[in-house]
C-alpha positions in Angstrom: 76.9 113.9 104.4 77.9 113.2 100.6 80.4 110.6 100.4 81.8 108.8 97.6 83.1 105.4 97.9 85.9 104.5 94.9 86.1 100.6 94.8 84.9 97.3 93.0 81.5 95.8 93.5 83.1 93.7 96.3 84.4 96.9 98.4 81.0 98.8 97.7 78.6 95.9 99.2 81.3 95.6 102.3 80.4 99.6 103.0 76.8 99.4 102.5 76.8 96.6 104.7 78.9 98.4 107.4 77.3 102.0 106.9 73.9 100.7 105.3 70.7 103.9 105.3 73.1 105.7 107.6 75.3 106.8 104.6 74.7 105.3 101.6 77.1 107.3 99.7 77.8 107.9 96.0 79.4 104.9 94.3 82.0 104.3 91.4 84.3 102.1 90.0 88.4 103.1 89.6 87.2 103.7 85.8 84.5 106.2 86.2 85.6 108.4 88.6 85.6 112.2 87.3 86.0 115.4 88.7 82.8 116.3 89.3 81.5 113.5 91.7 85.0 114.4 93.5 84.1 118.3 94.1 80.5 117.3 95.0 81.7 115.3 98.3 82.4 115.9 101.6 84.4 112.0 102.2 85.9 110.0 99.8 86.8 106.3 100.5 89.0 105.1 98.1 89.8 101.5 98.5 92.2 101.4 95.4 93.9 104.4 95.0 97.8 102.4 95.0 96.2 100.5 92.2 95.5 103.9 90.3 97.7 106.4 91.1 95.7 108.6 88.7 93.1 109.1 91.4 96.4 111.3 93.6 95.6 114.2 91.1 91.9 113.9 91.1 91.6 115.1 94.9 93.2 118.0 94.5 90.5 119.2 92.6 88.6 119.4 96.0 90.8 119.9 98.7 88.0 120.8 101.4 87.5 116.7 101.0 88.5 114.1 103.8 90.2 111.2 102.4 90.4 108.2 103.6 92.3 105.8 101.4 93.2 101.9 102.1 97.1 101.9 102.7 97.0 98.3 103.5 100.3 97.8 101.0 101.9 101.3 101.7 101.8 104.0 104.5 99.9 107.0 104.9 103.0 109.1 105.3 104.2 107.8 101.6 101.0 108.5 100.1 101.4 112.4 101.3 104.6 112.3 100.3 104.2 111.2 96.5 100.5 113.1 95.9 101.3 116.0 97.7 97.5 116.4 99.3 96.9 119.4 102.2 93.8 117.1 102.7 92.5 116.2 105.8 93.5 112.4 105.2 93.3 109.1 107.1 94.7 105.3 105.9 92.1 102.2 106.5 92.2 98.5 106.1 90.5 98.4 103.1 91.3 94.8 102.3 87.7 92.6 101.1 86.3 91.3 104.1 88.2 93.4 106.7 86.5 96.5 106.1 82.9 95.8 107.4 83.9 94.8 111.2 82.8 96.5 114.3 86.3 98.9 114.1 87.3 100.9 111.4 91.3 99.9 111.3 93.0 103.2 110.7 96.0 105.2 110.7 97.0 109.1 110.7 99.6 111.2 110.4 100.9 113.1 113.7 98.4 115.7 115.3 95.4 113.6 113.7 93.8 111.6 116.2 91.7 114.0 116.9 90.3 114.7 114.2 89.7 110.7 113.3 87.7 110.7 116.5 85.3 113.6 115.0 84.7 112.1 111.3 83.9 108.5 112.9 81.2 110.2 115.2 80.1 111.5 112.3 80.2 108.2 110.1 78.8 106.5 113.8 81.4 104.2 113.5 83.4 103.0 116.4 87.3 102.5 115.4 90.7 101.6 116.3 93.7 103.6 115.5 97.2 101.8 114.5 101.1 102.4 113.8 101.7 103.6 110.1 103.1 100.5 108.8 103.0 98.6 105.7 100.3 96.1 106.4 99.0 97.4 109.4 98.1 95.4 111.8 95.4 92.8 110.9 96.2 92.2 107.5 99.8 91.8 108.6 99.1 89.3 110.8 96.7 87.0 109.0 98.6 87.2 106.0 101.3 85.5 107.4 98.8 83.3 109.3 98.0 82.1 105.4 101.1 82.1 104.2 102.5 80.0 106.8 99.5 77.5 106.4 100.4 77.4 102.6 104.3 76.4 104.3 102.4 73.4 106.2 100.5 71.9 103.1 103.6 72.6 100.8 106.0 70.5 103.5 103.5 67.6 103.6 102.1 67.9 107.0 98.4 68.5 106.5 95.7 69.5 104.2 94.0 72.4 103.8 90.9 71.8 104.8 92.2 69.8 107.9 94.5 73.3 108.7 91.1 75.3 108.6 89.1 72.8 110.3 92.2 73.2 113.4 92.4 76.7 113.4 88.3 77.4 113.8 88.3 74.6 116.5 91.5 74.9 117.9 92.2 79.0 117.8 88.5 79.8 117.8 89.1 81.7 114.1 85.4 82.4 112.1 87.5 80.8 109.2 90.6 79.0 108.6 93.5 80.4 106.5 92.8 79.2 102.9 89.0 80.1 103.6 90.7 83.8 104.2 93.0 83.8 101.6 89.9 83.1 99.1 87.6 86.0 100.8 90.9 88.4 100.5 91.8 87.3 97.1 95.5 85.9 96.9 96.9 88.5 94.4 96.0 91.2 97.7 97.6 88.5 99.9 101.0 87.9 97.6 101.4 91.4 97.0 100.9 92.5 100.7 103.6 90.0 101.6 105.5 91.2 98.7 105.3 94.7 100.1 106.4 93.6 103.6 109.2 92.0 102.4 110.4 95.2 100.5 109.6 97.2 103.7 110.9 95.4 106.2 113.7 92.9 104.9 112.6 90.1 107.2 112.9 86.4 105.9 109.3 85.8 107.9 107.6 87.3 105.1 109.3 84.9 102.6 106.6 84.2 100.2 105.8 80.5 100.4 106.8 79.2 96.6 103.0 76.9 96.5 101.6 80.7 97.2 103.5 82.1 94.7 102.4 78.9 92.2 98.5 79.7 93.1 99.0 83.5 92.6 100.9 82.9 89.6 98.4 80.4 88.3 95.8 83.1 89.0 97.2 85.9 86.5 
């Protein structure tokens, strides 16, 4: 199966990790891709196509390809919408350090569960299918895990390394929120909440203004 796997050095260890000598697919950077290693494959992950909406053209070069693109800060359905593909086509949580886990996180359009269930016995991956939502489902929820620790250390209440100690002994979490928000990267965790805001209009994604500060301070 020739697959090629569109990401940063980051994303491509995360899928050699998860996939390692069962696929080891063709890999590329969001600055070398070209239409010939798109017509070559048979699957294309592309874990930063709303970064480079360029890459929406691309595929219809090949559009015998399955995509599956990370719509962690967007939908599926808007993706379709704007690029027009007739692909067969999937959304995953691409976000760093939620892609290699023992379920693919994923989303379709309507009528496409089946299918899903056919390409991840192909990829021998076992997977989990959610709503199409901005932020699906995980990356939803522990984004506003972190941003709501950044609230605590903001209002005085605790420290950060005292908010991750609680939450591995106290919730059972591998890692605590600001050890998260590191592994995620906070310009993927502002701009989800960002998009979430936009989305939805709800004051519980608020961006926490000492976020914002680090993010900032970041750029």
């Amino acid at each position: 199966m020739d697959i090629l796997v569109i990401g940063n050095a980051n994303a491509h260890a995360e899928f050699k990790s998860k996939f390692g000598s069962k696929h080891p697919g063709s890999f590329k950077s969001c600055y070398e891709i070209d239409y010939e290693d798109v017509k070559a494959a048979e699957i294309i992950f592309d874990f930063e196509v709303t970064d480079n909406p360029e890459h929406g053209k691309i595929y219809h070069q090949n559009p015998q390809a399955i995509l599956m693109v990370n719509t962690v800060k967007t939908t599926l359905a808007e993706m379709v919408k704007n690029y027009h593909w007739e692909h067969t086509i999937m959304g995953f949580n691409g976000l760093p350090g939620m892609f290699n886990r023992p379920l693919l996180e994923l989303t379709t359009l309507e009528g496409g569960r089946s299918v899903v269930g056919e390409i991840c016995k192909r990829l021998e991956s076992e997977y989990r299918i959610v709503e199409d939502r901005v932020g699906m489902v995980t990356p939803r929820v522990v984004c506003m895990i972190i941003n709501e620790a950044f609230y605590t250390v903001l209002e005085g209440t605790a420290e950060e390394q005292d908010i991750d100690l609680a939450m591995k002994l106290g919730t059972n979490y591998p890692e605590g929120p600001f050890k998260m928000a590191r592994t995620i990267g906070l310009a993927h965790v502002y701009e989800l909440l960002e998009a979430l805001g936009h989305d939805t209009g709800e004051e519980r994604y608020k961006i926490c203004p000492l976020l914002k500060k680090r993010f900032l301070a970041e750029q």
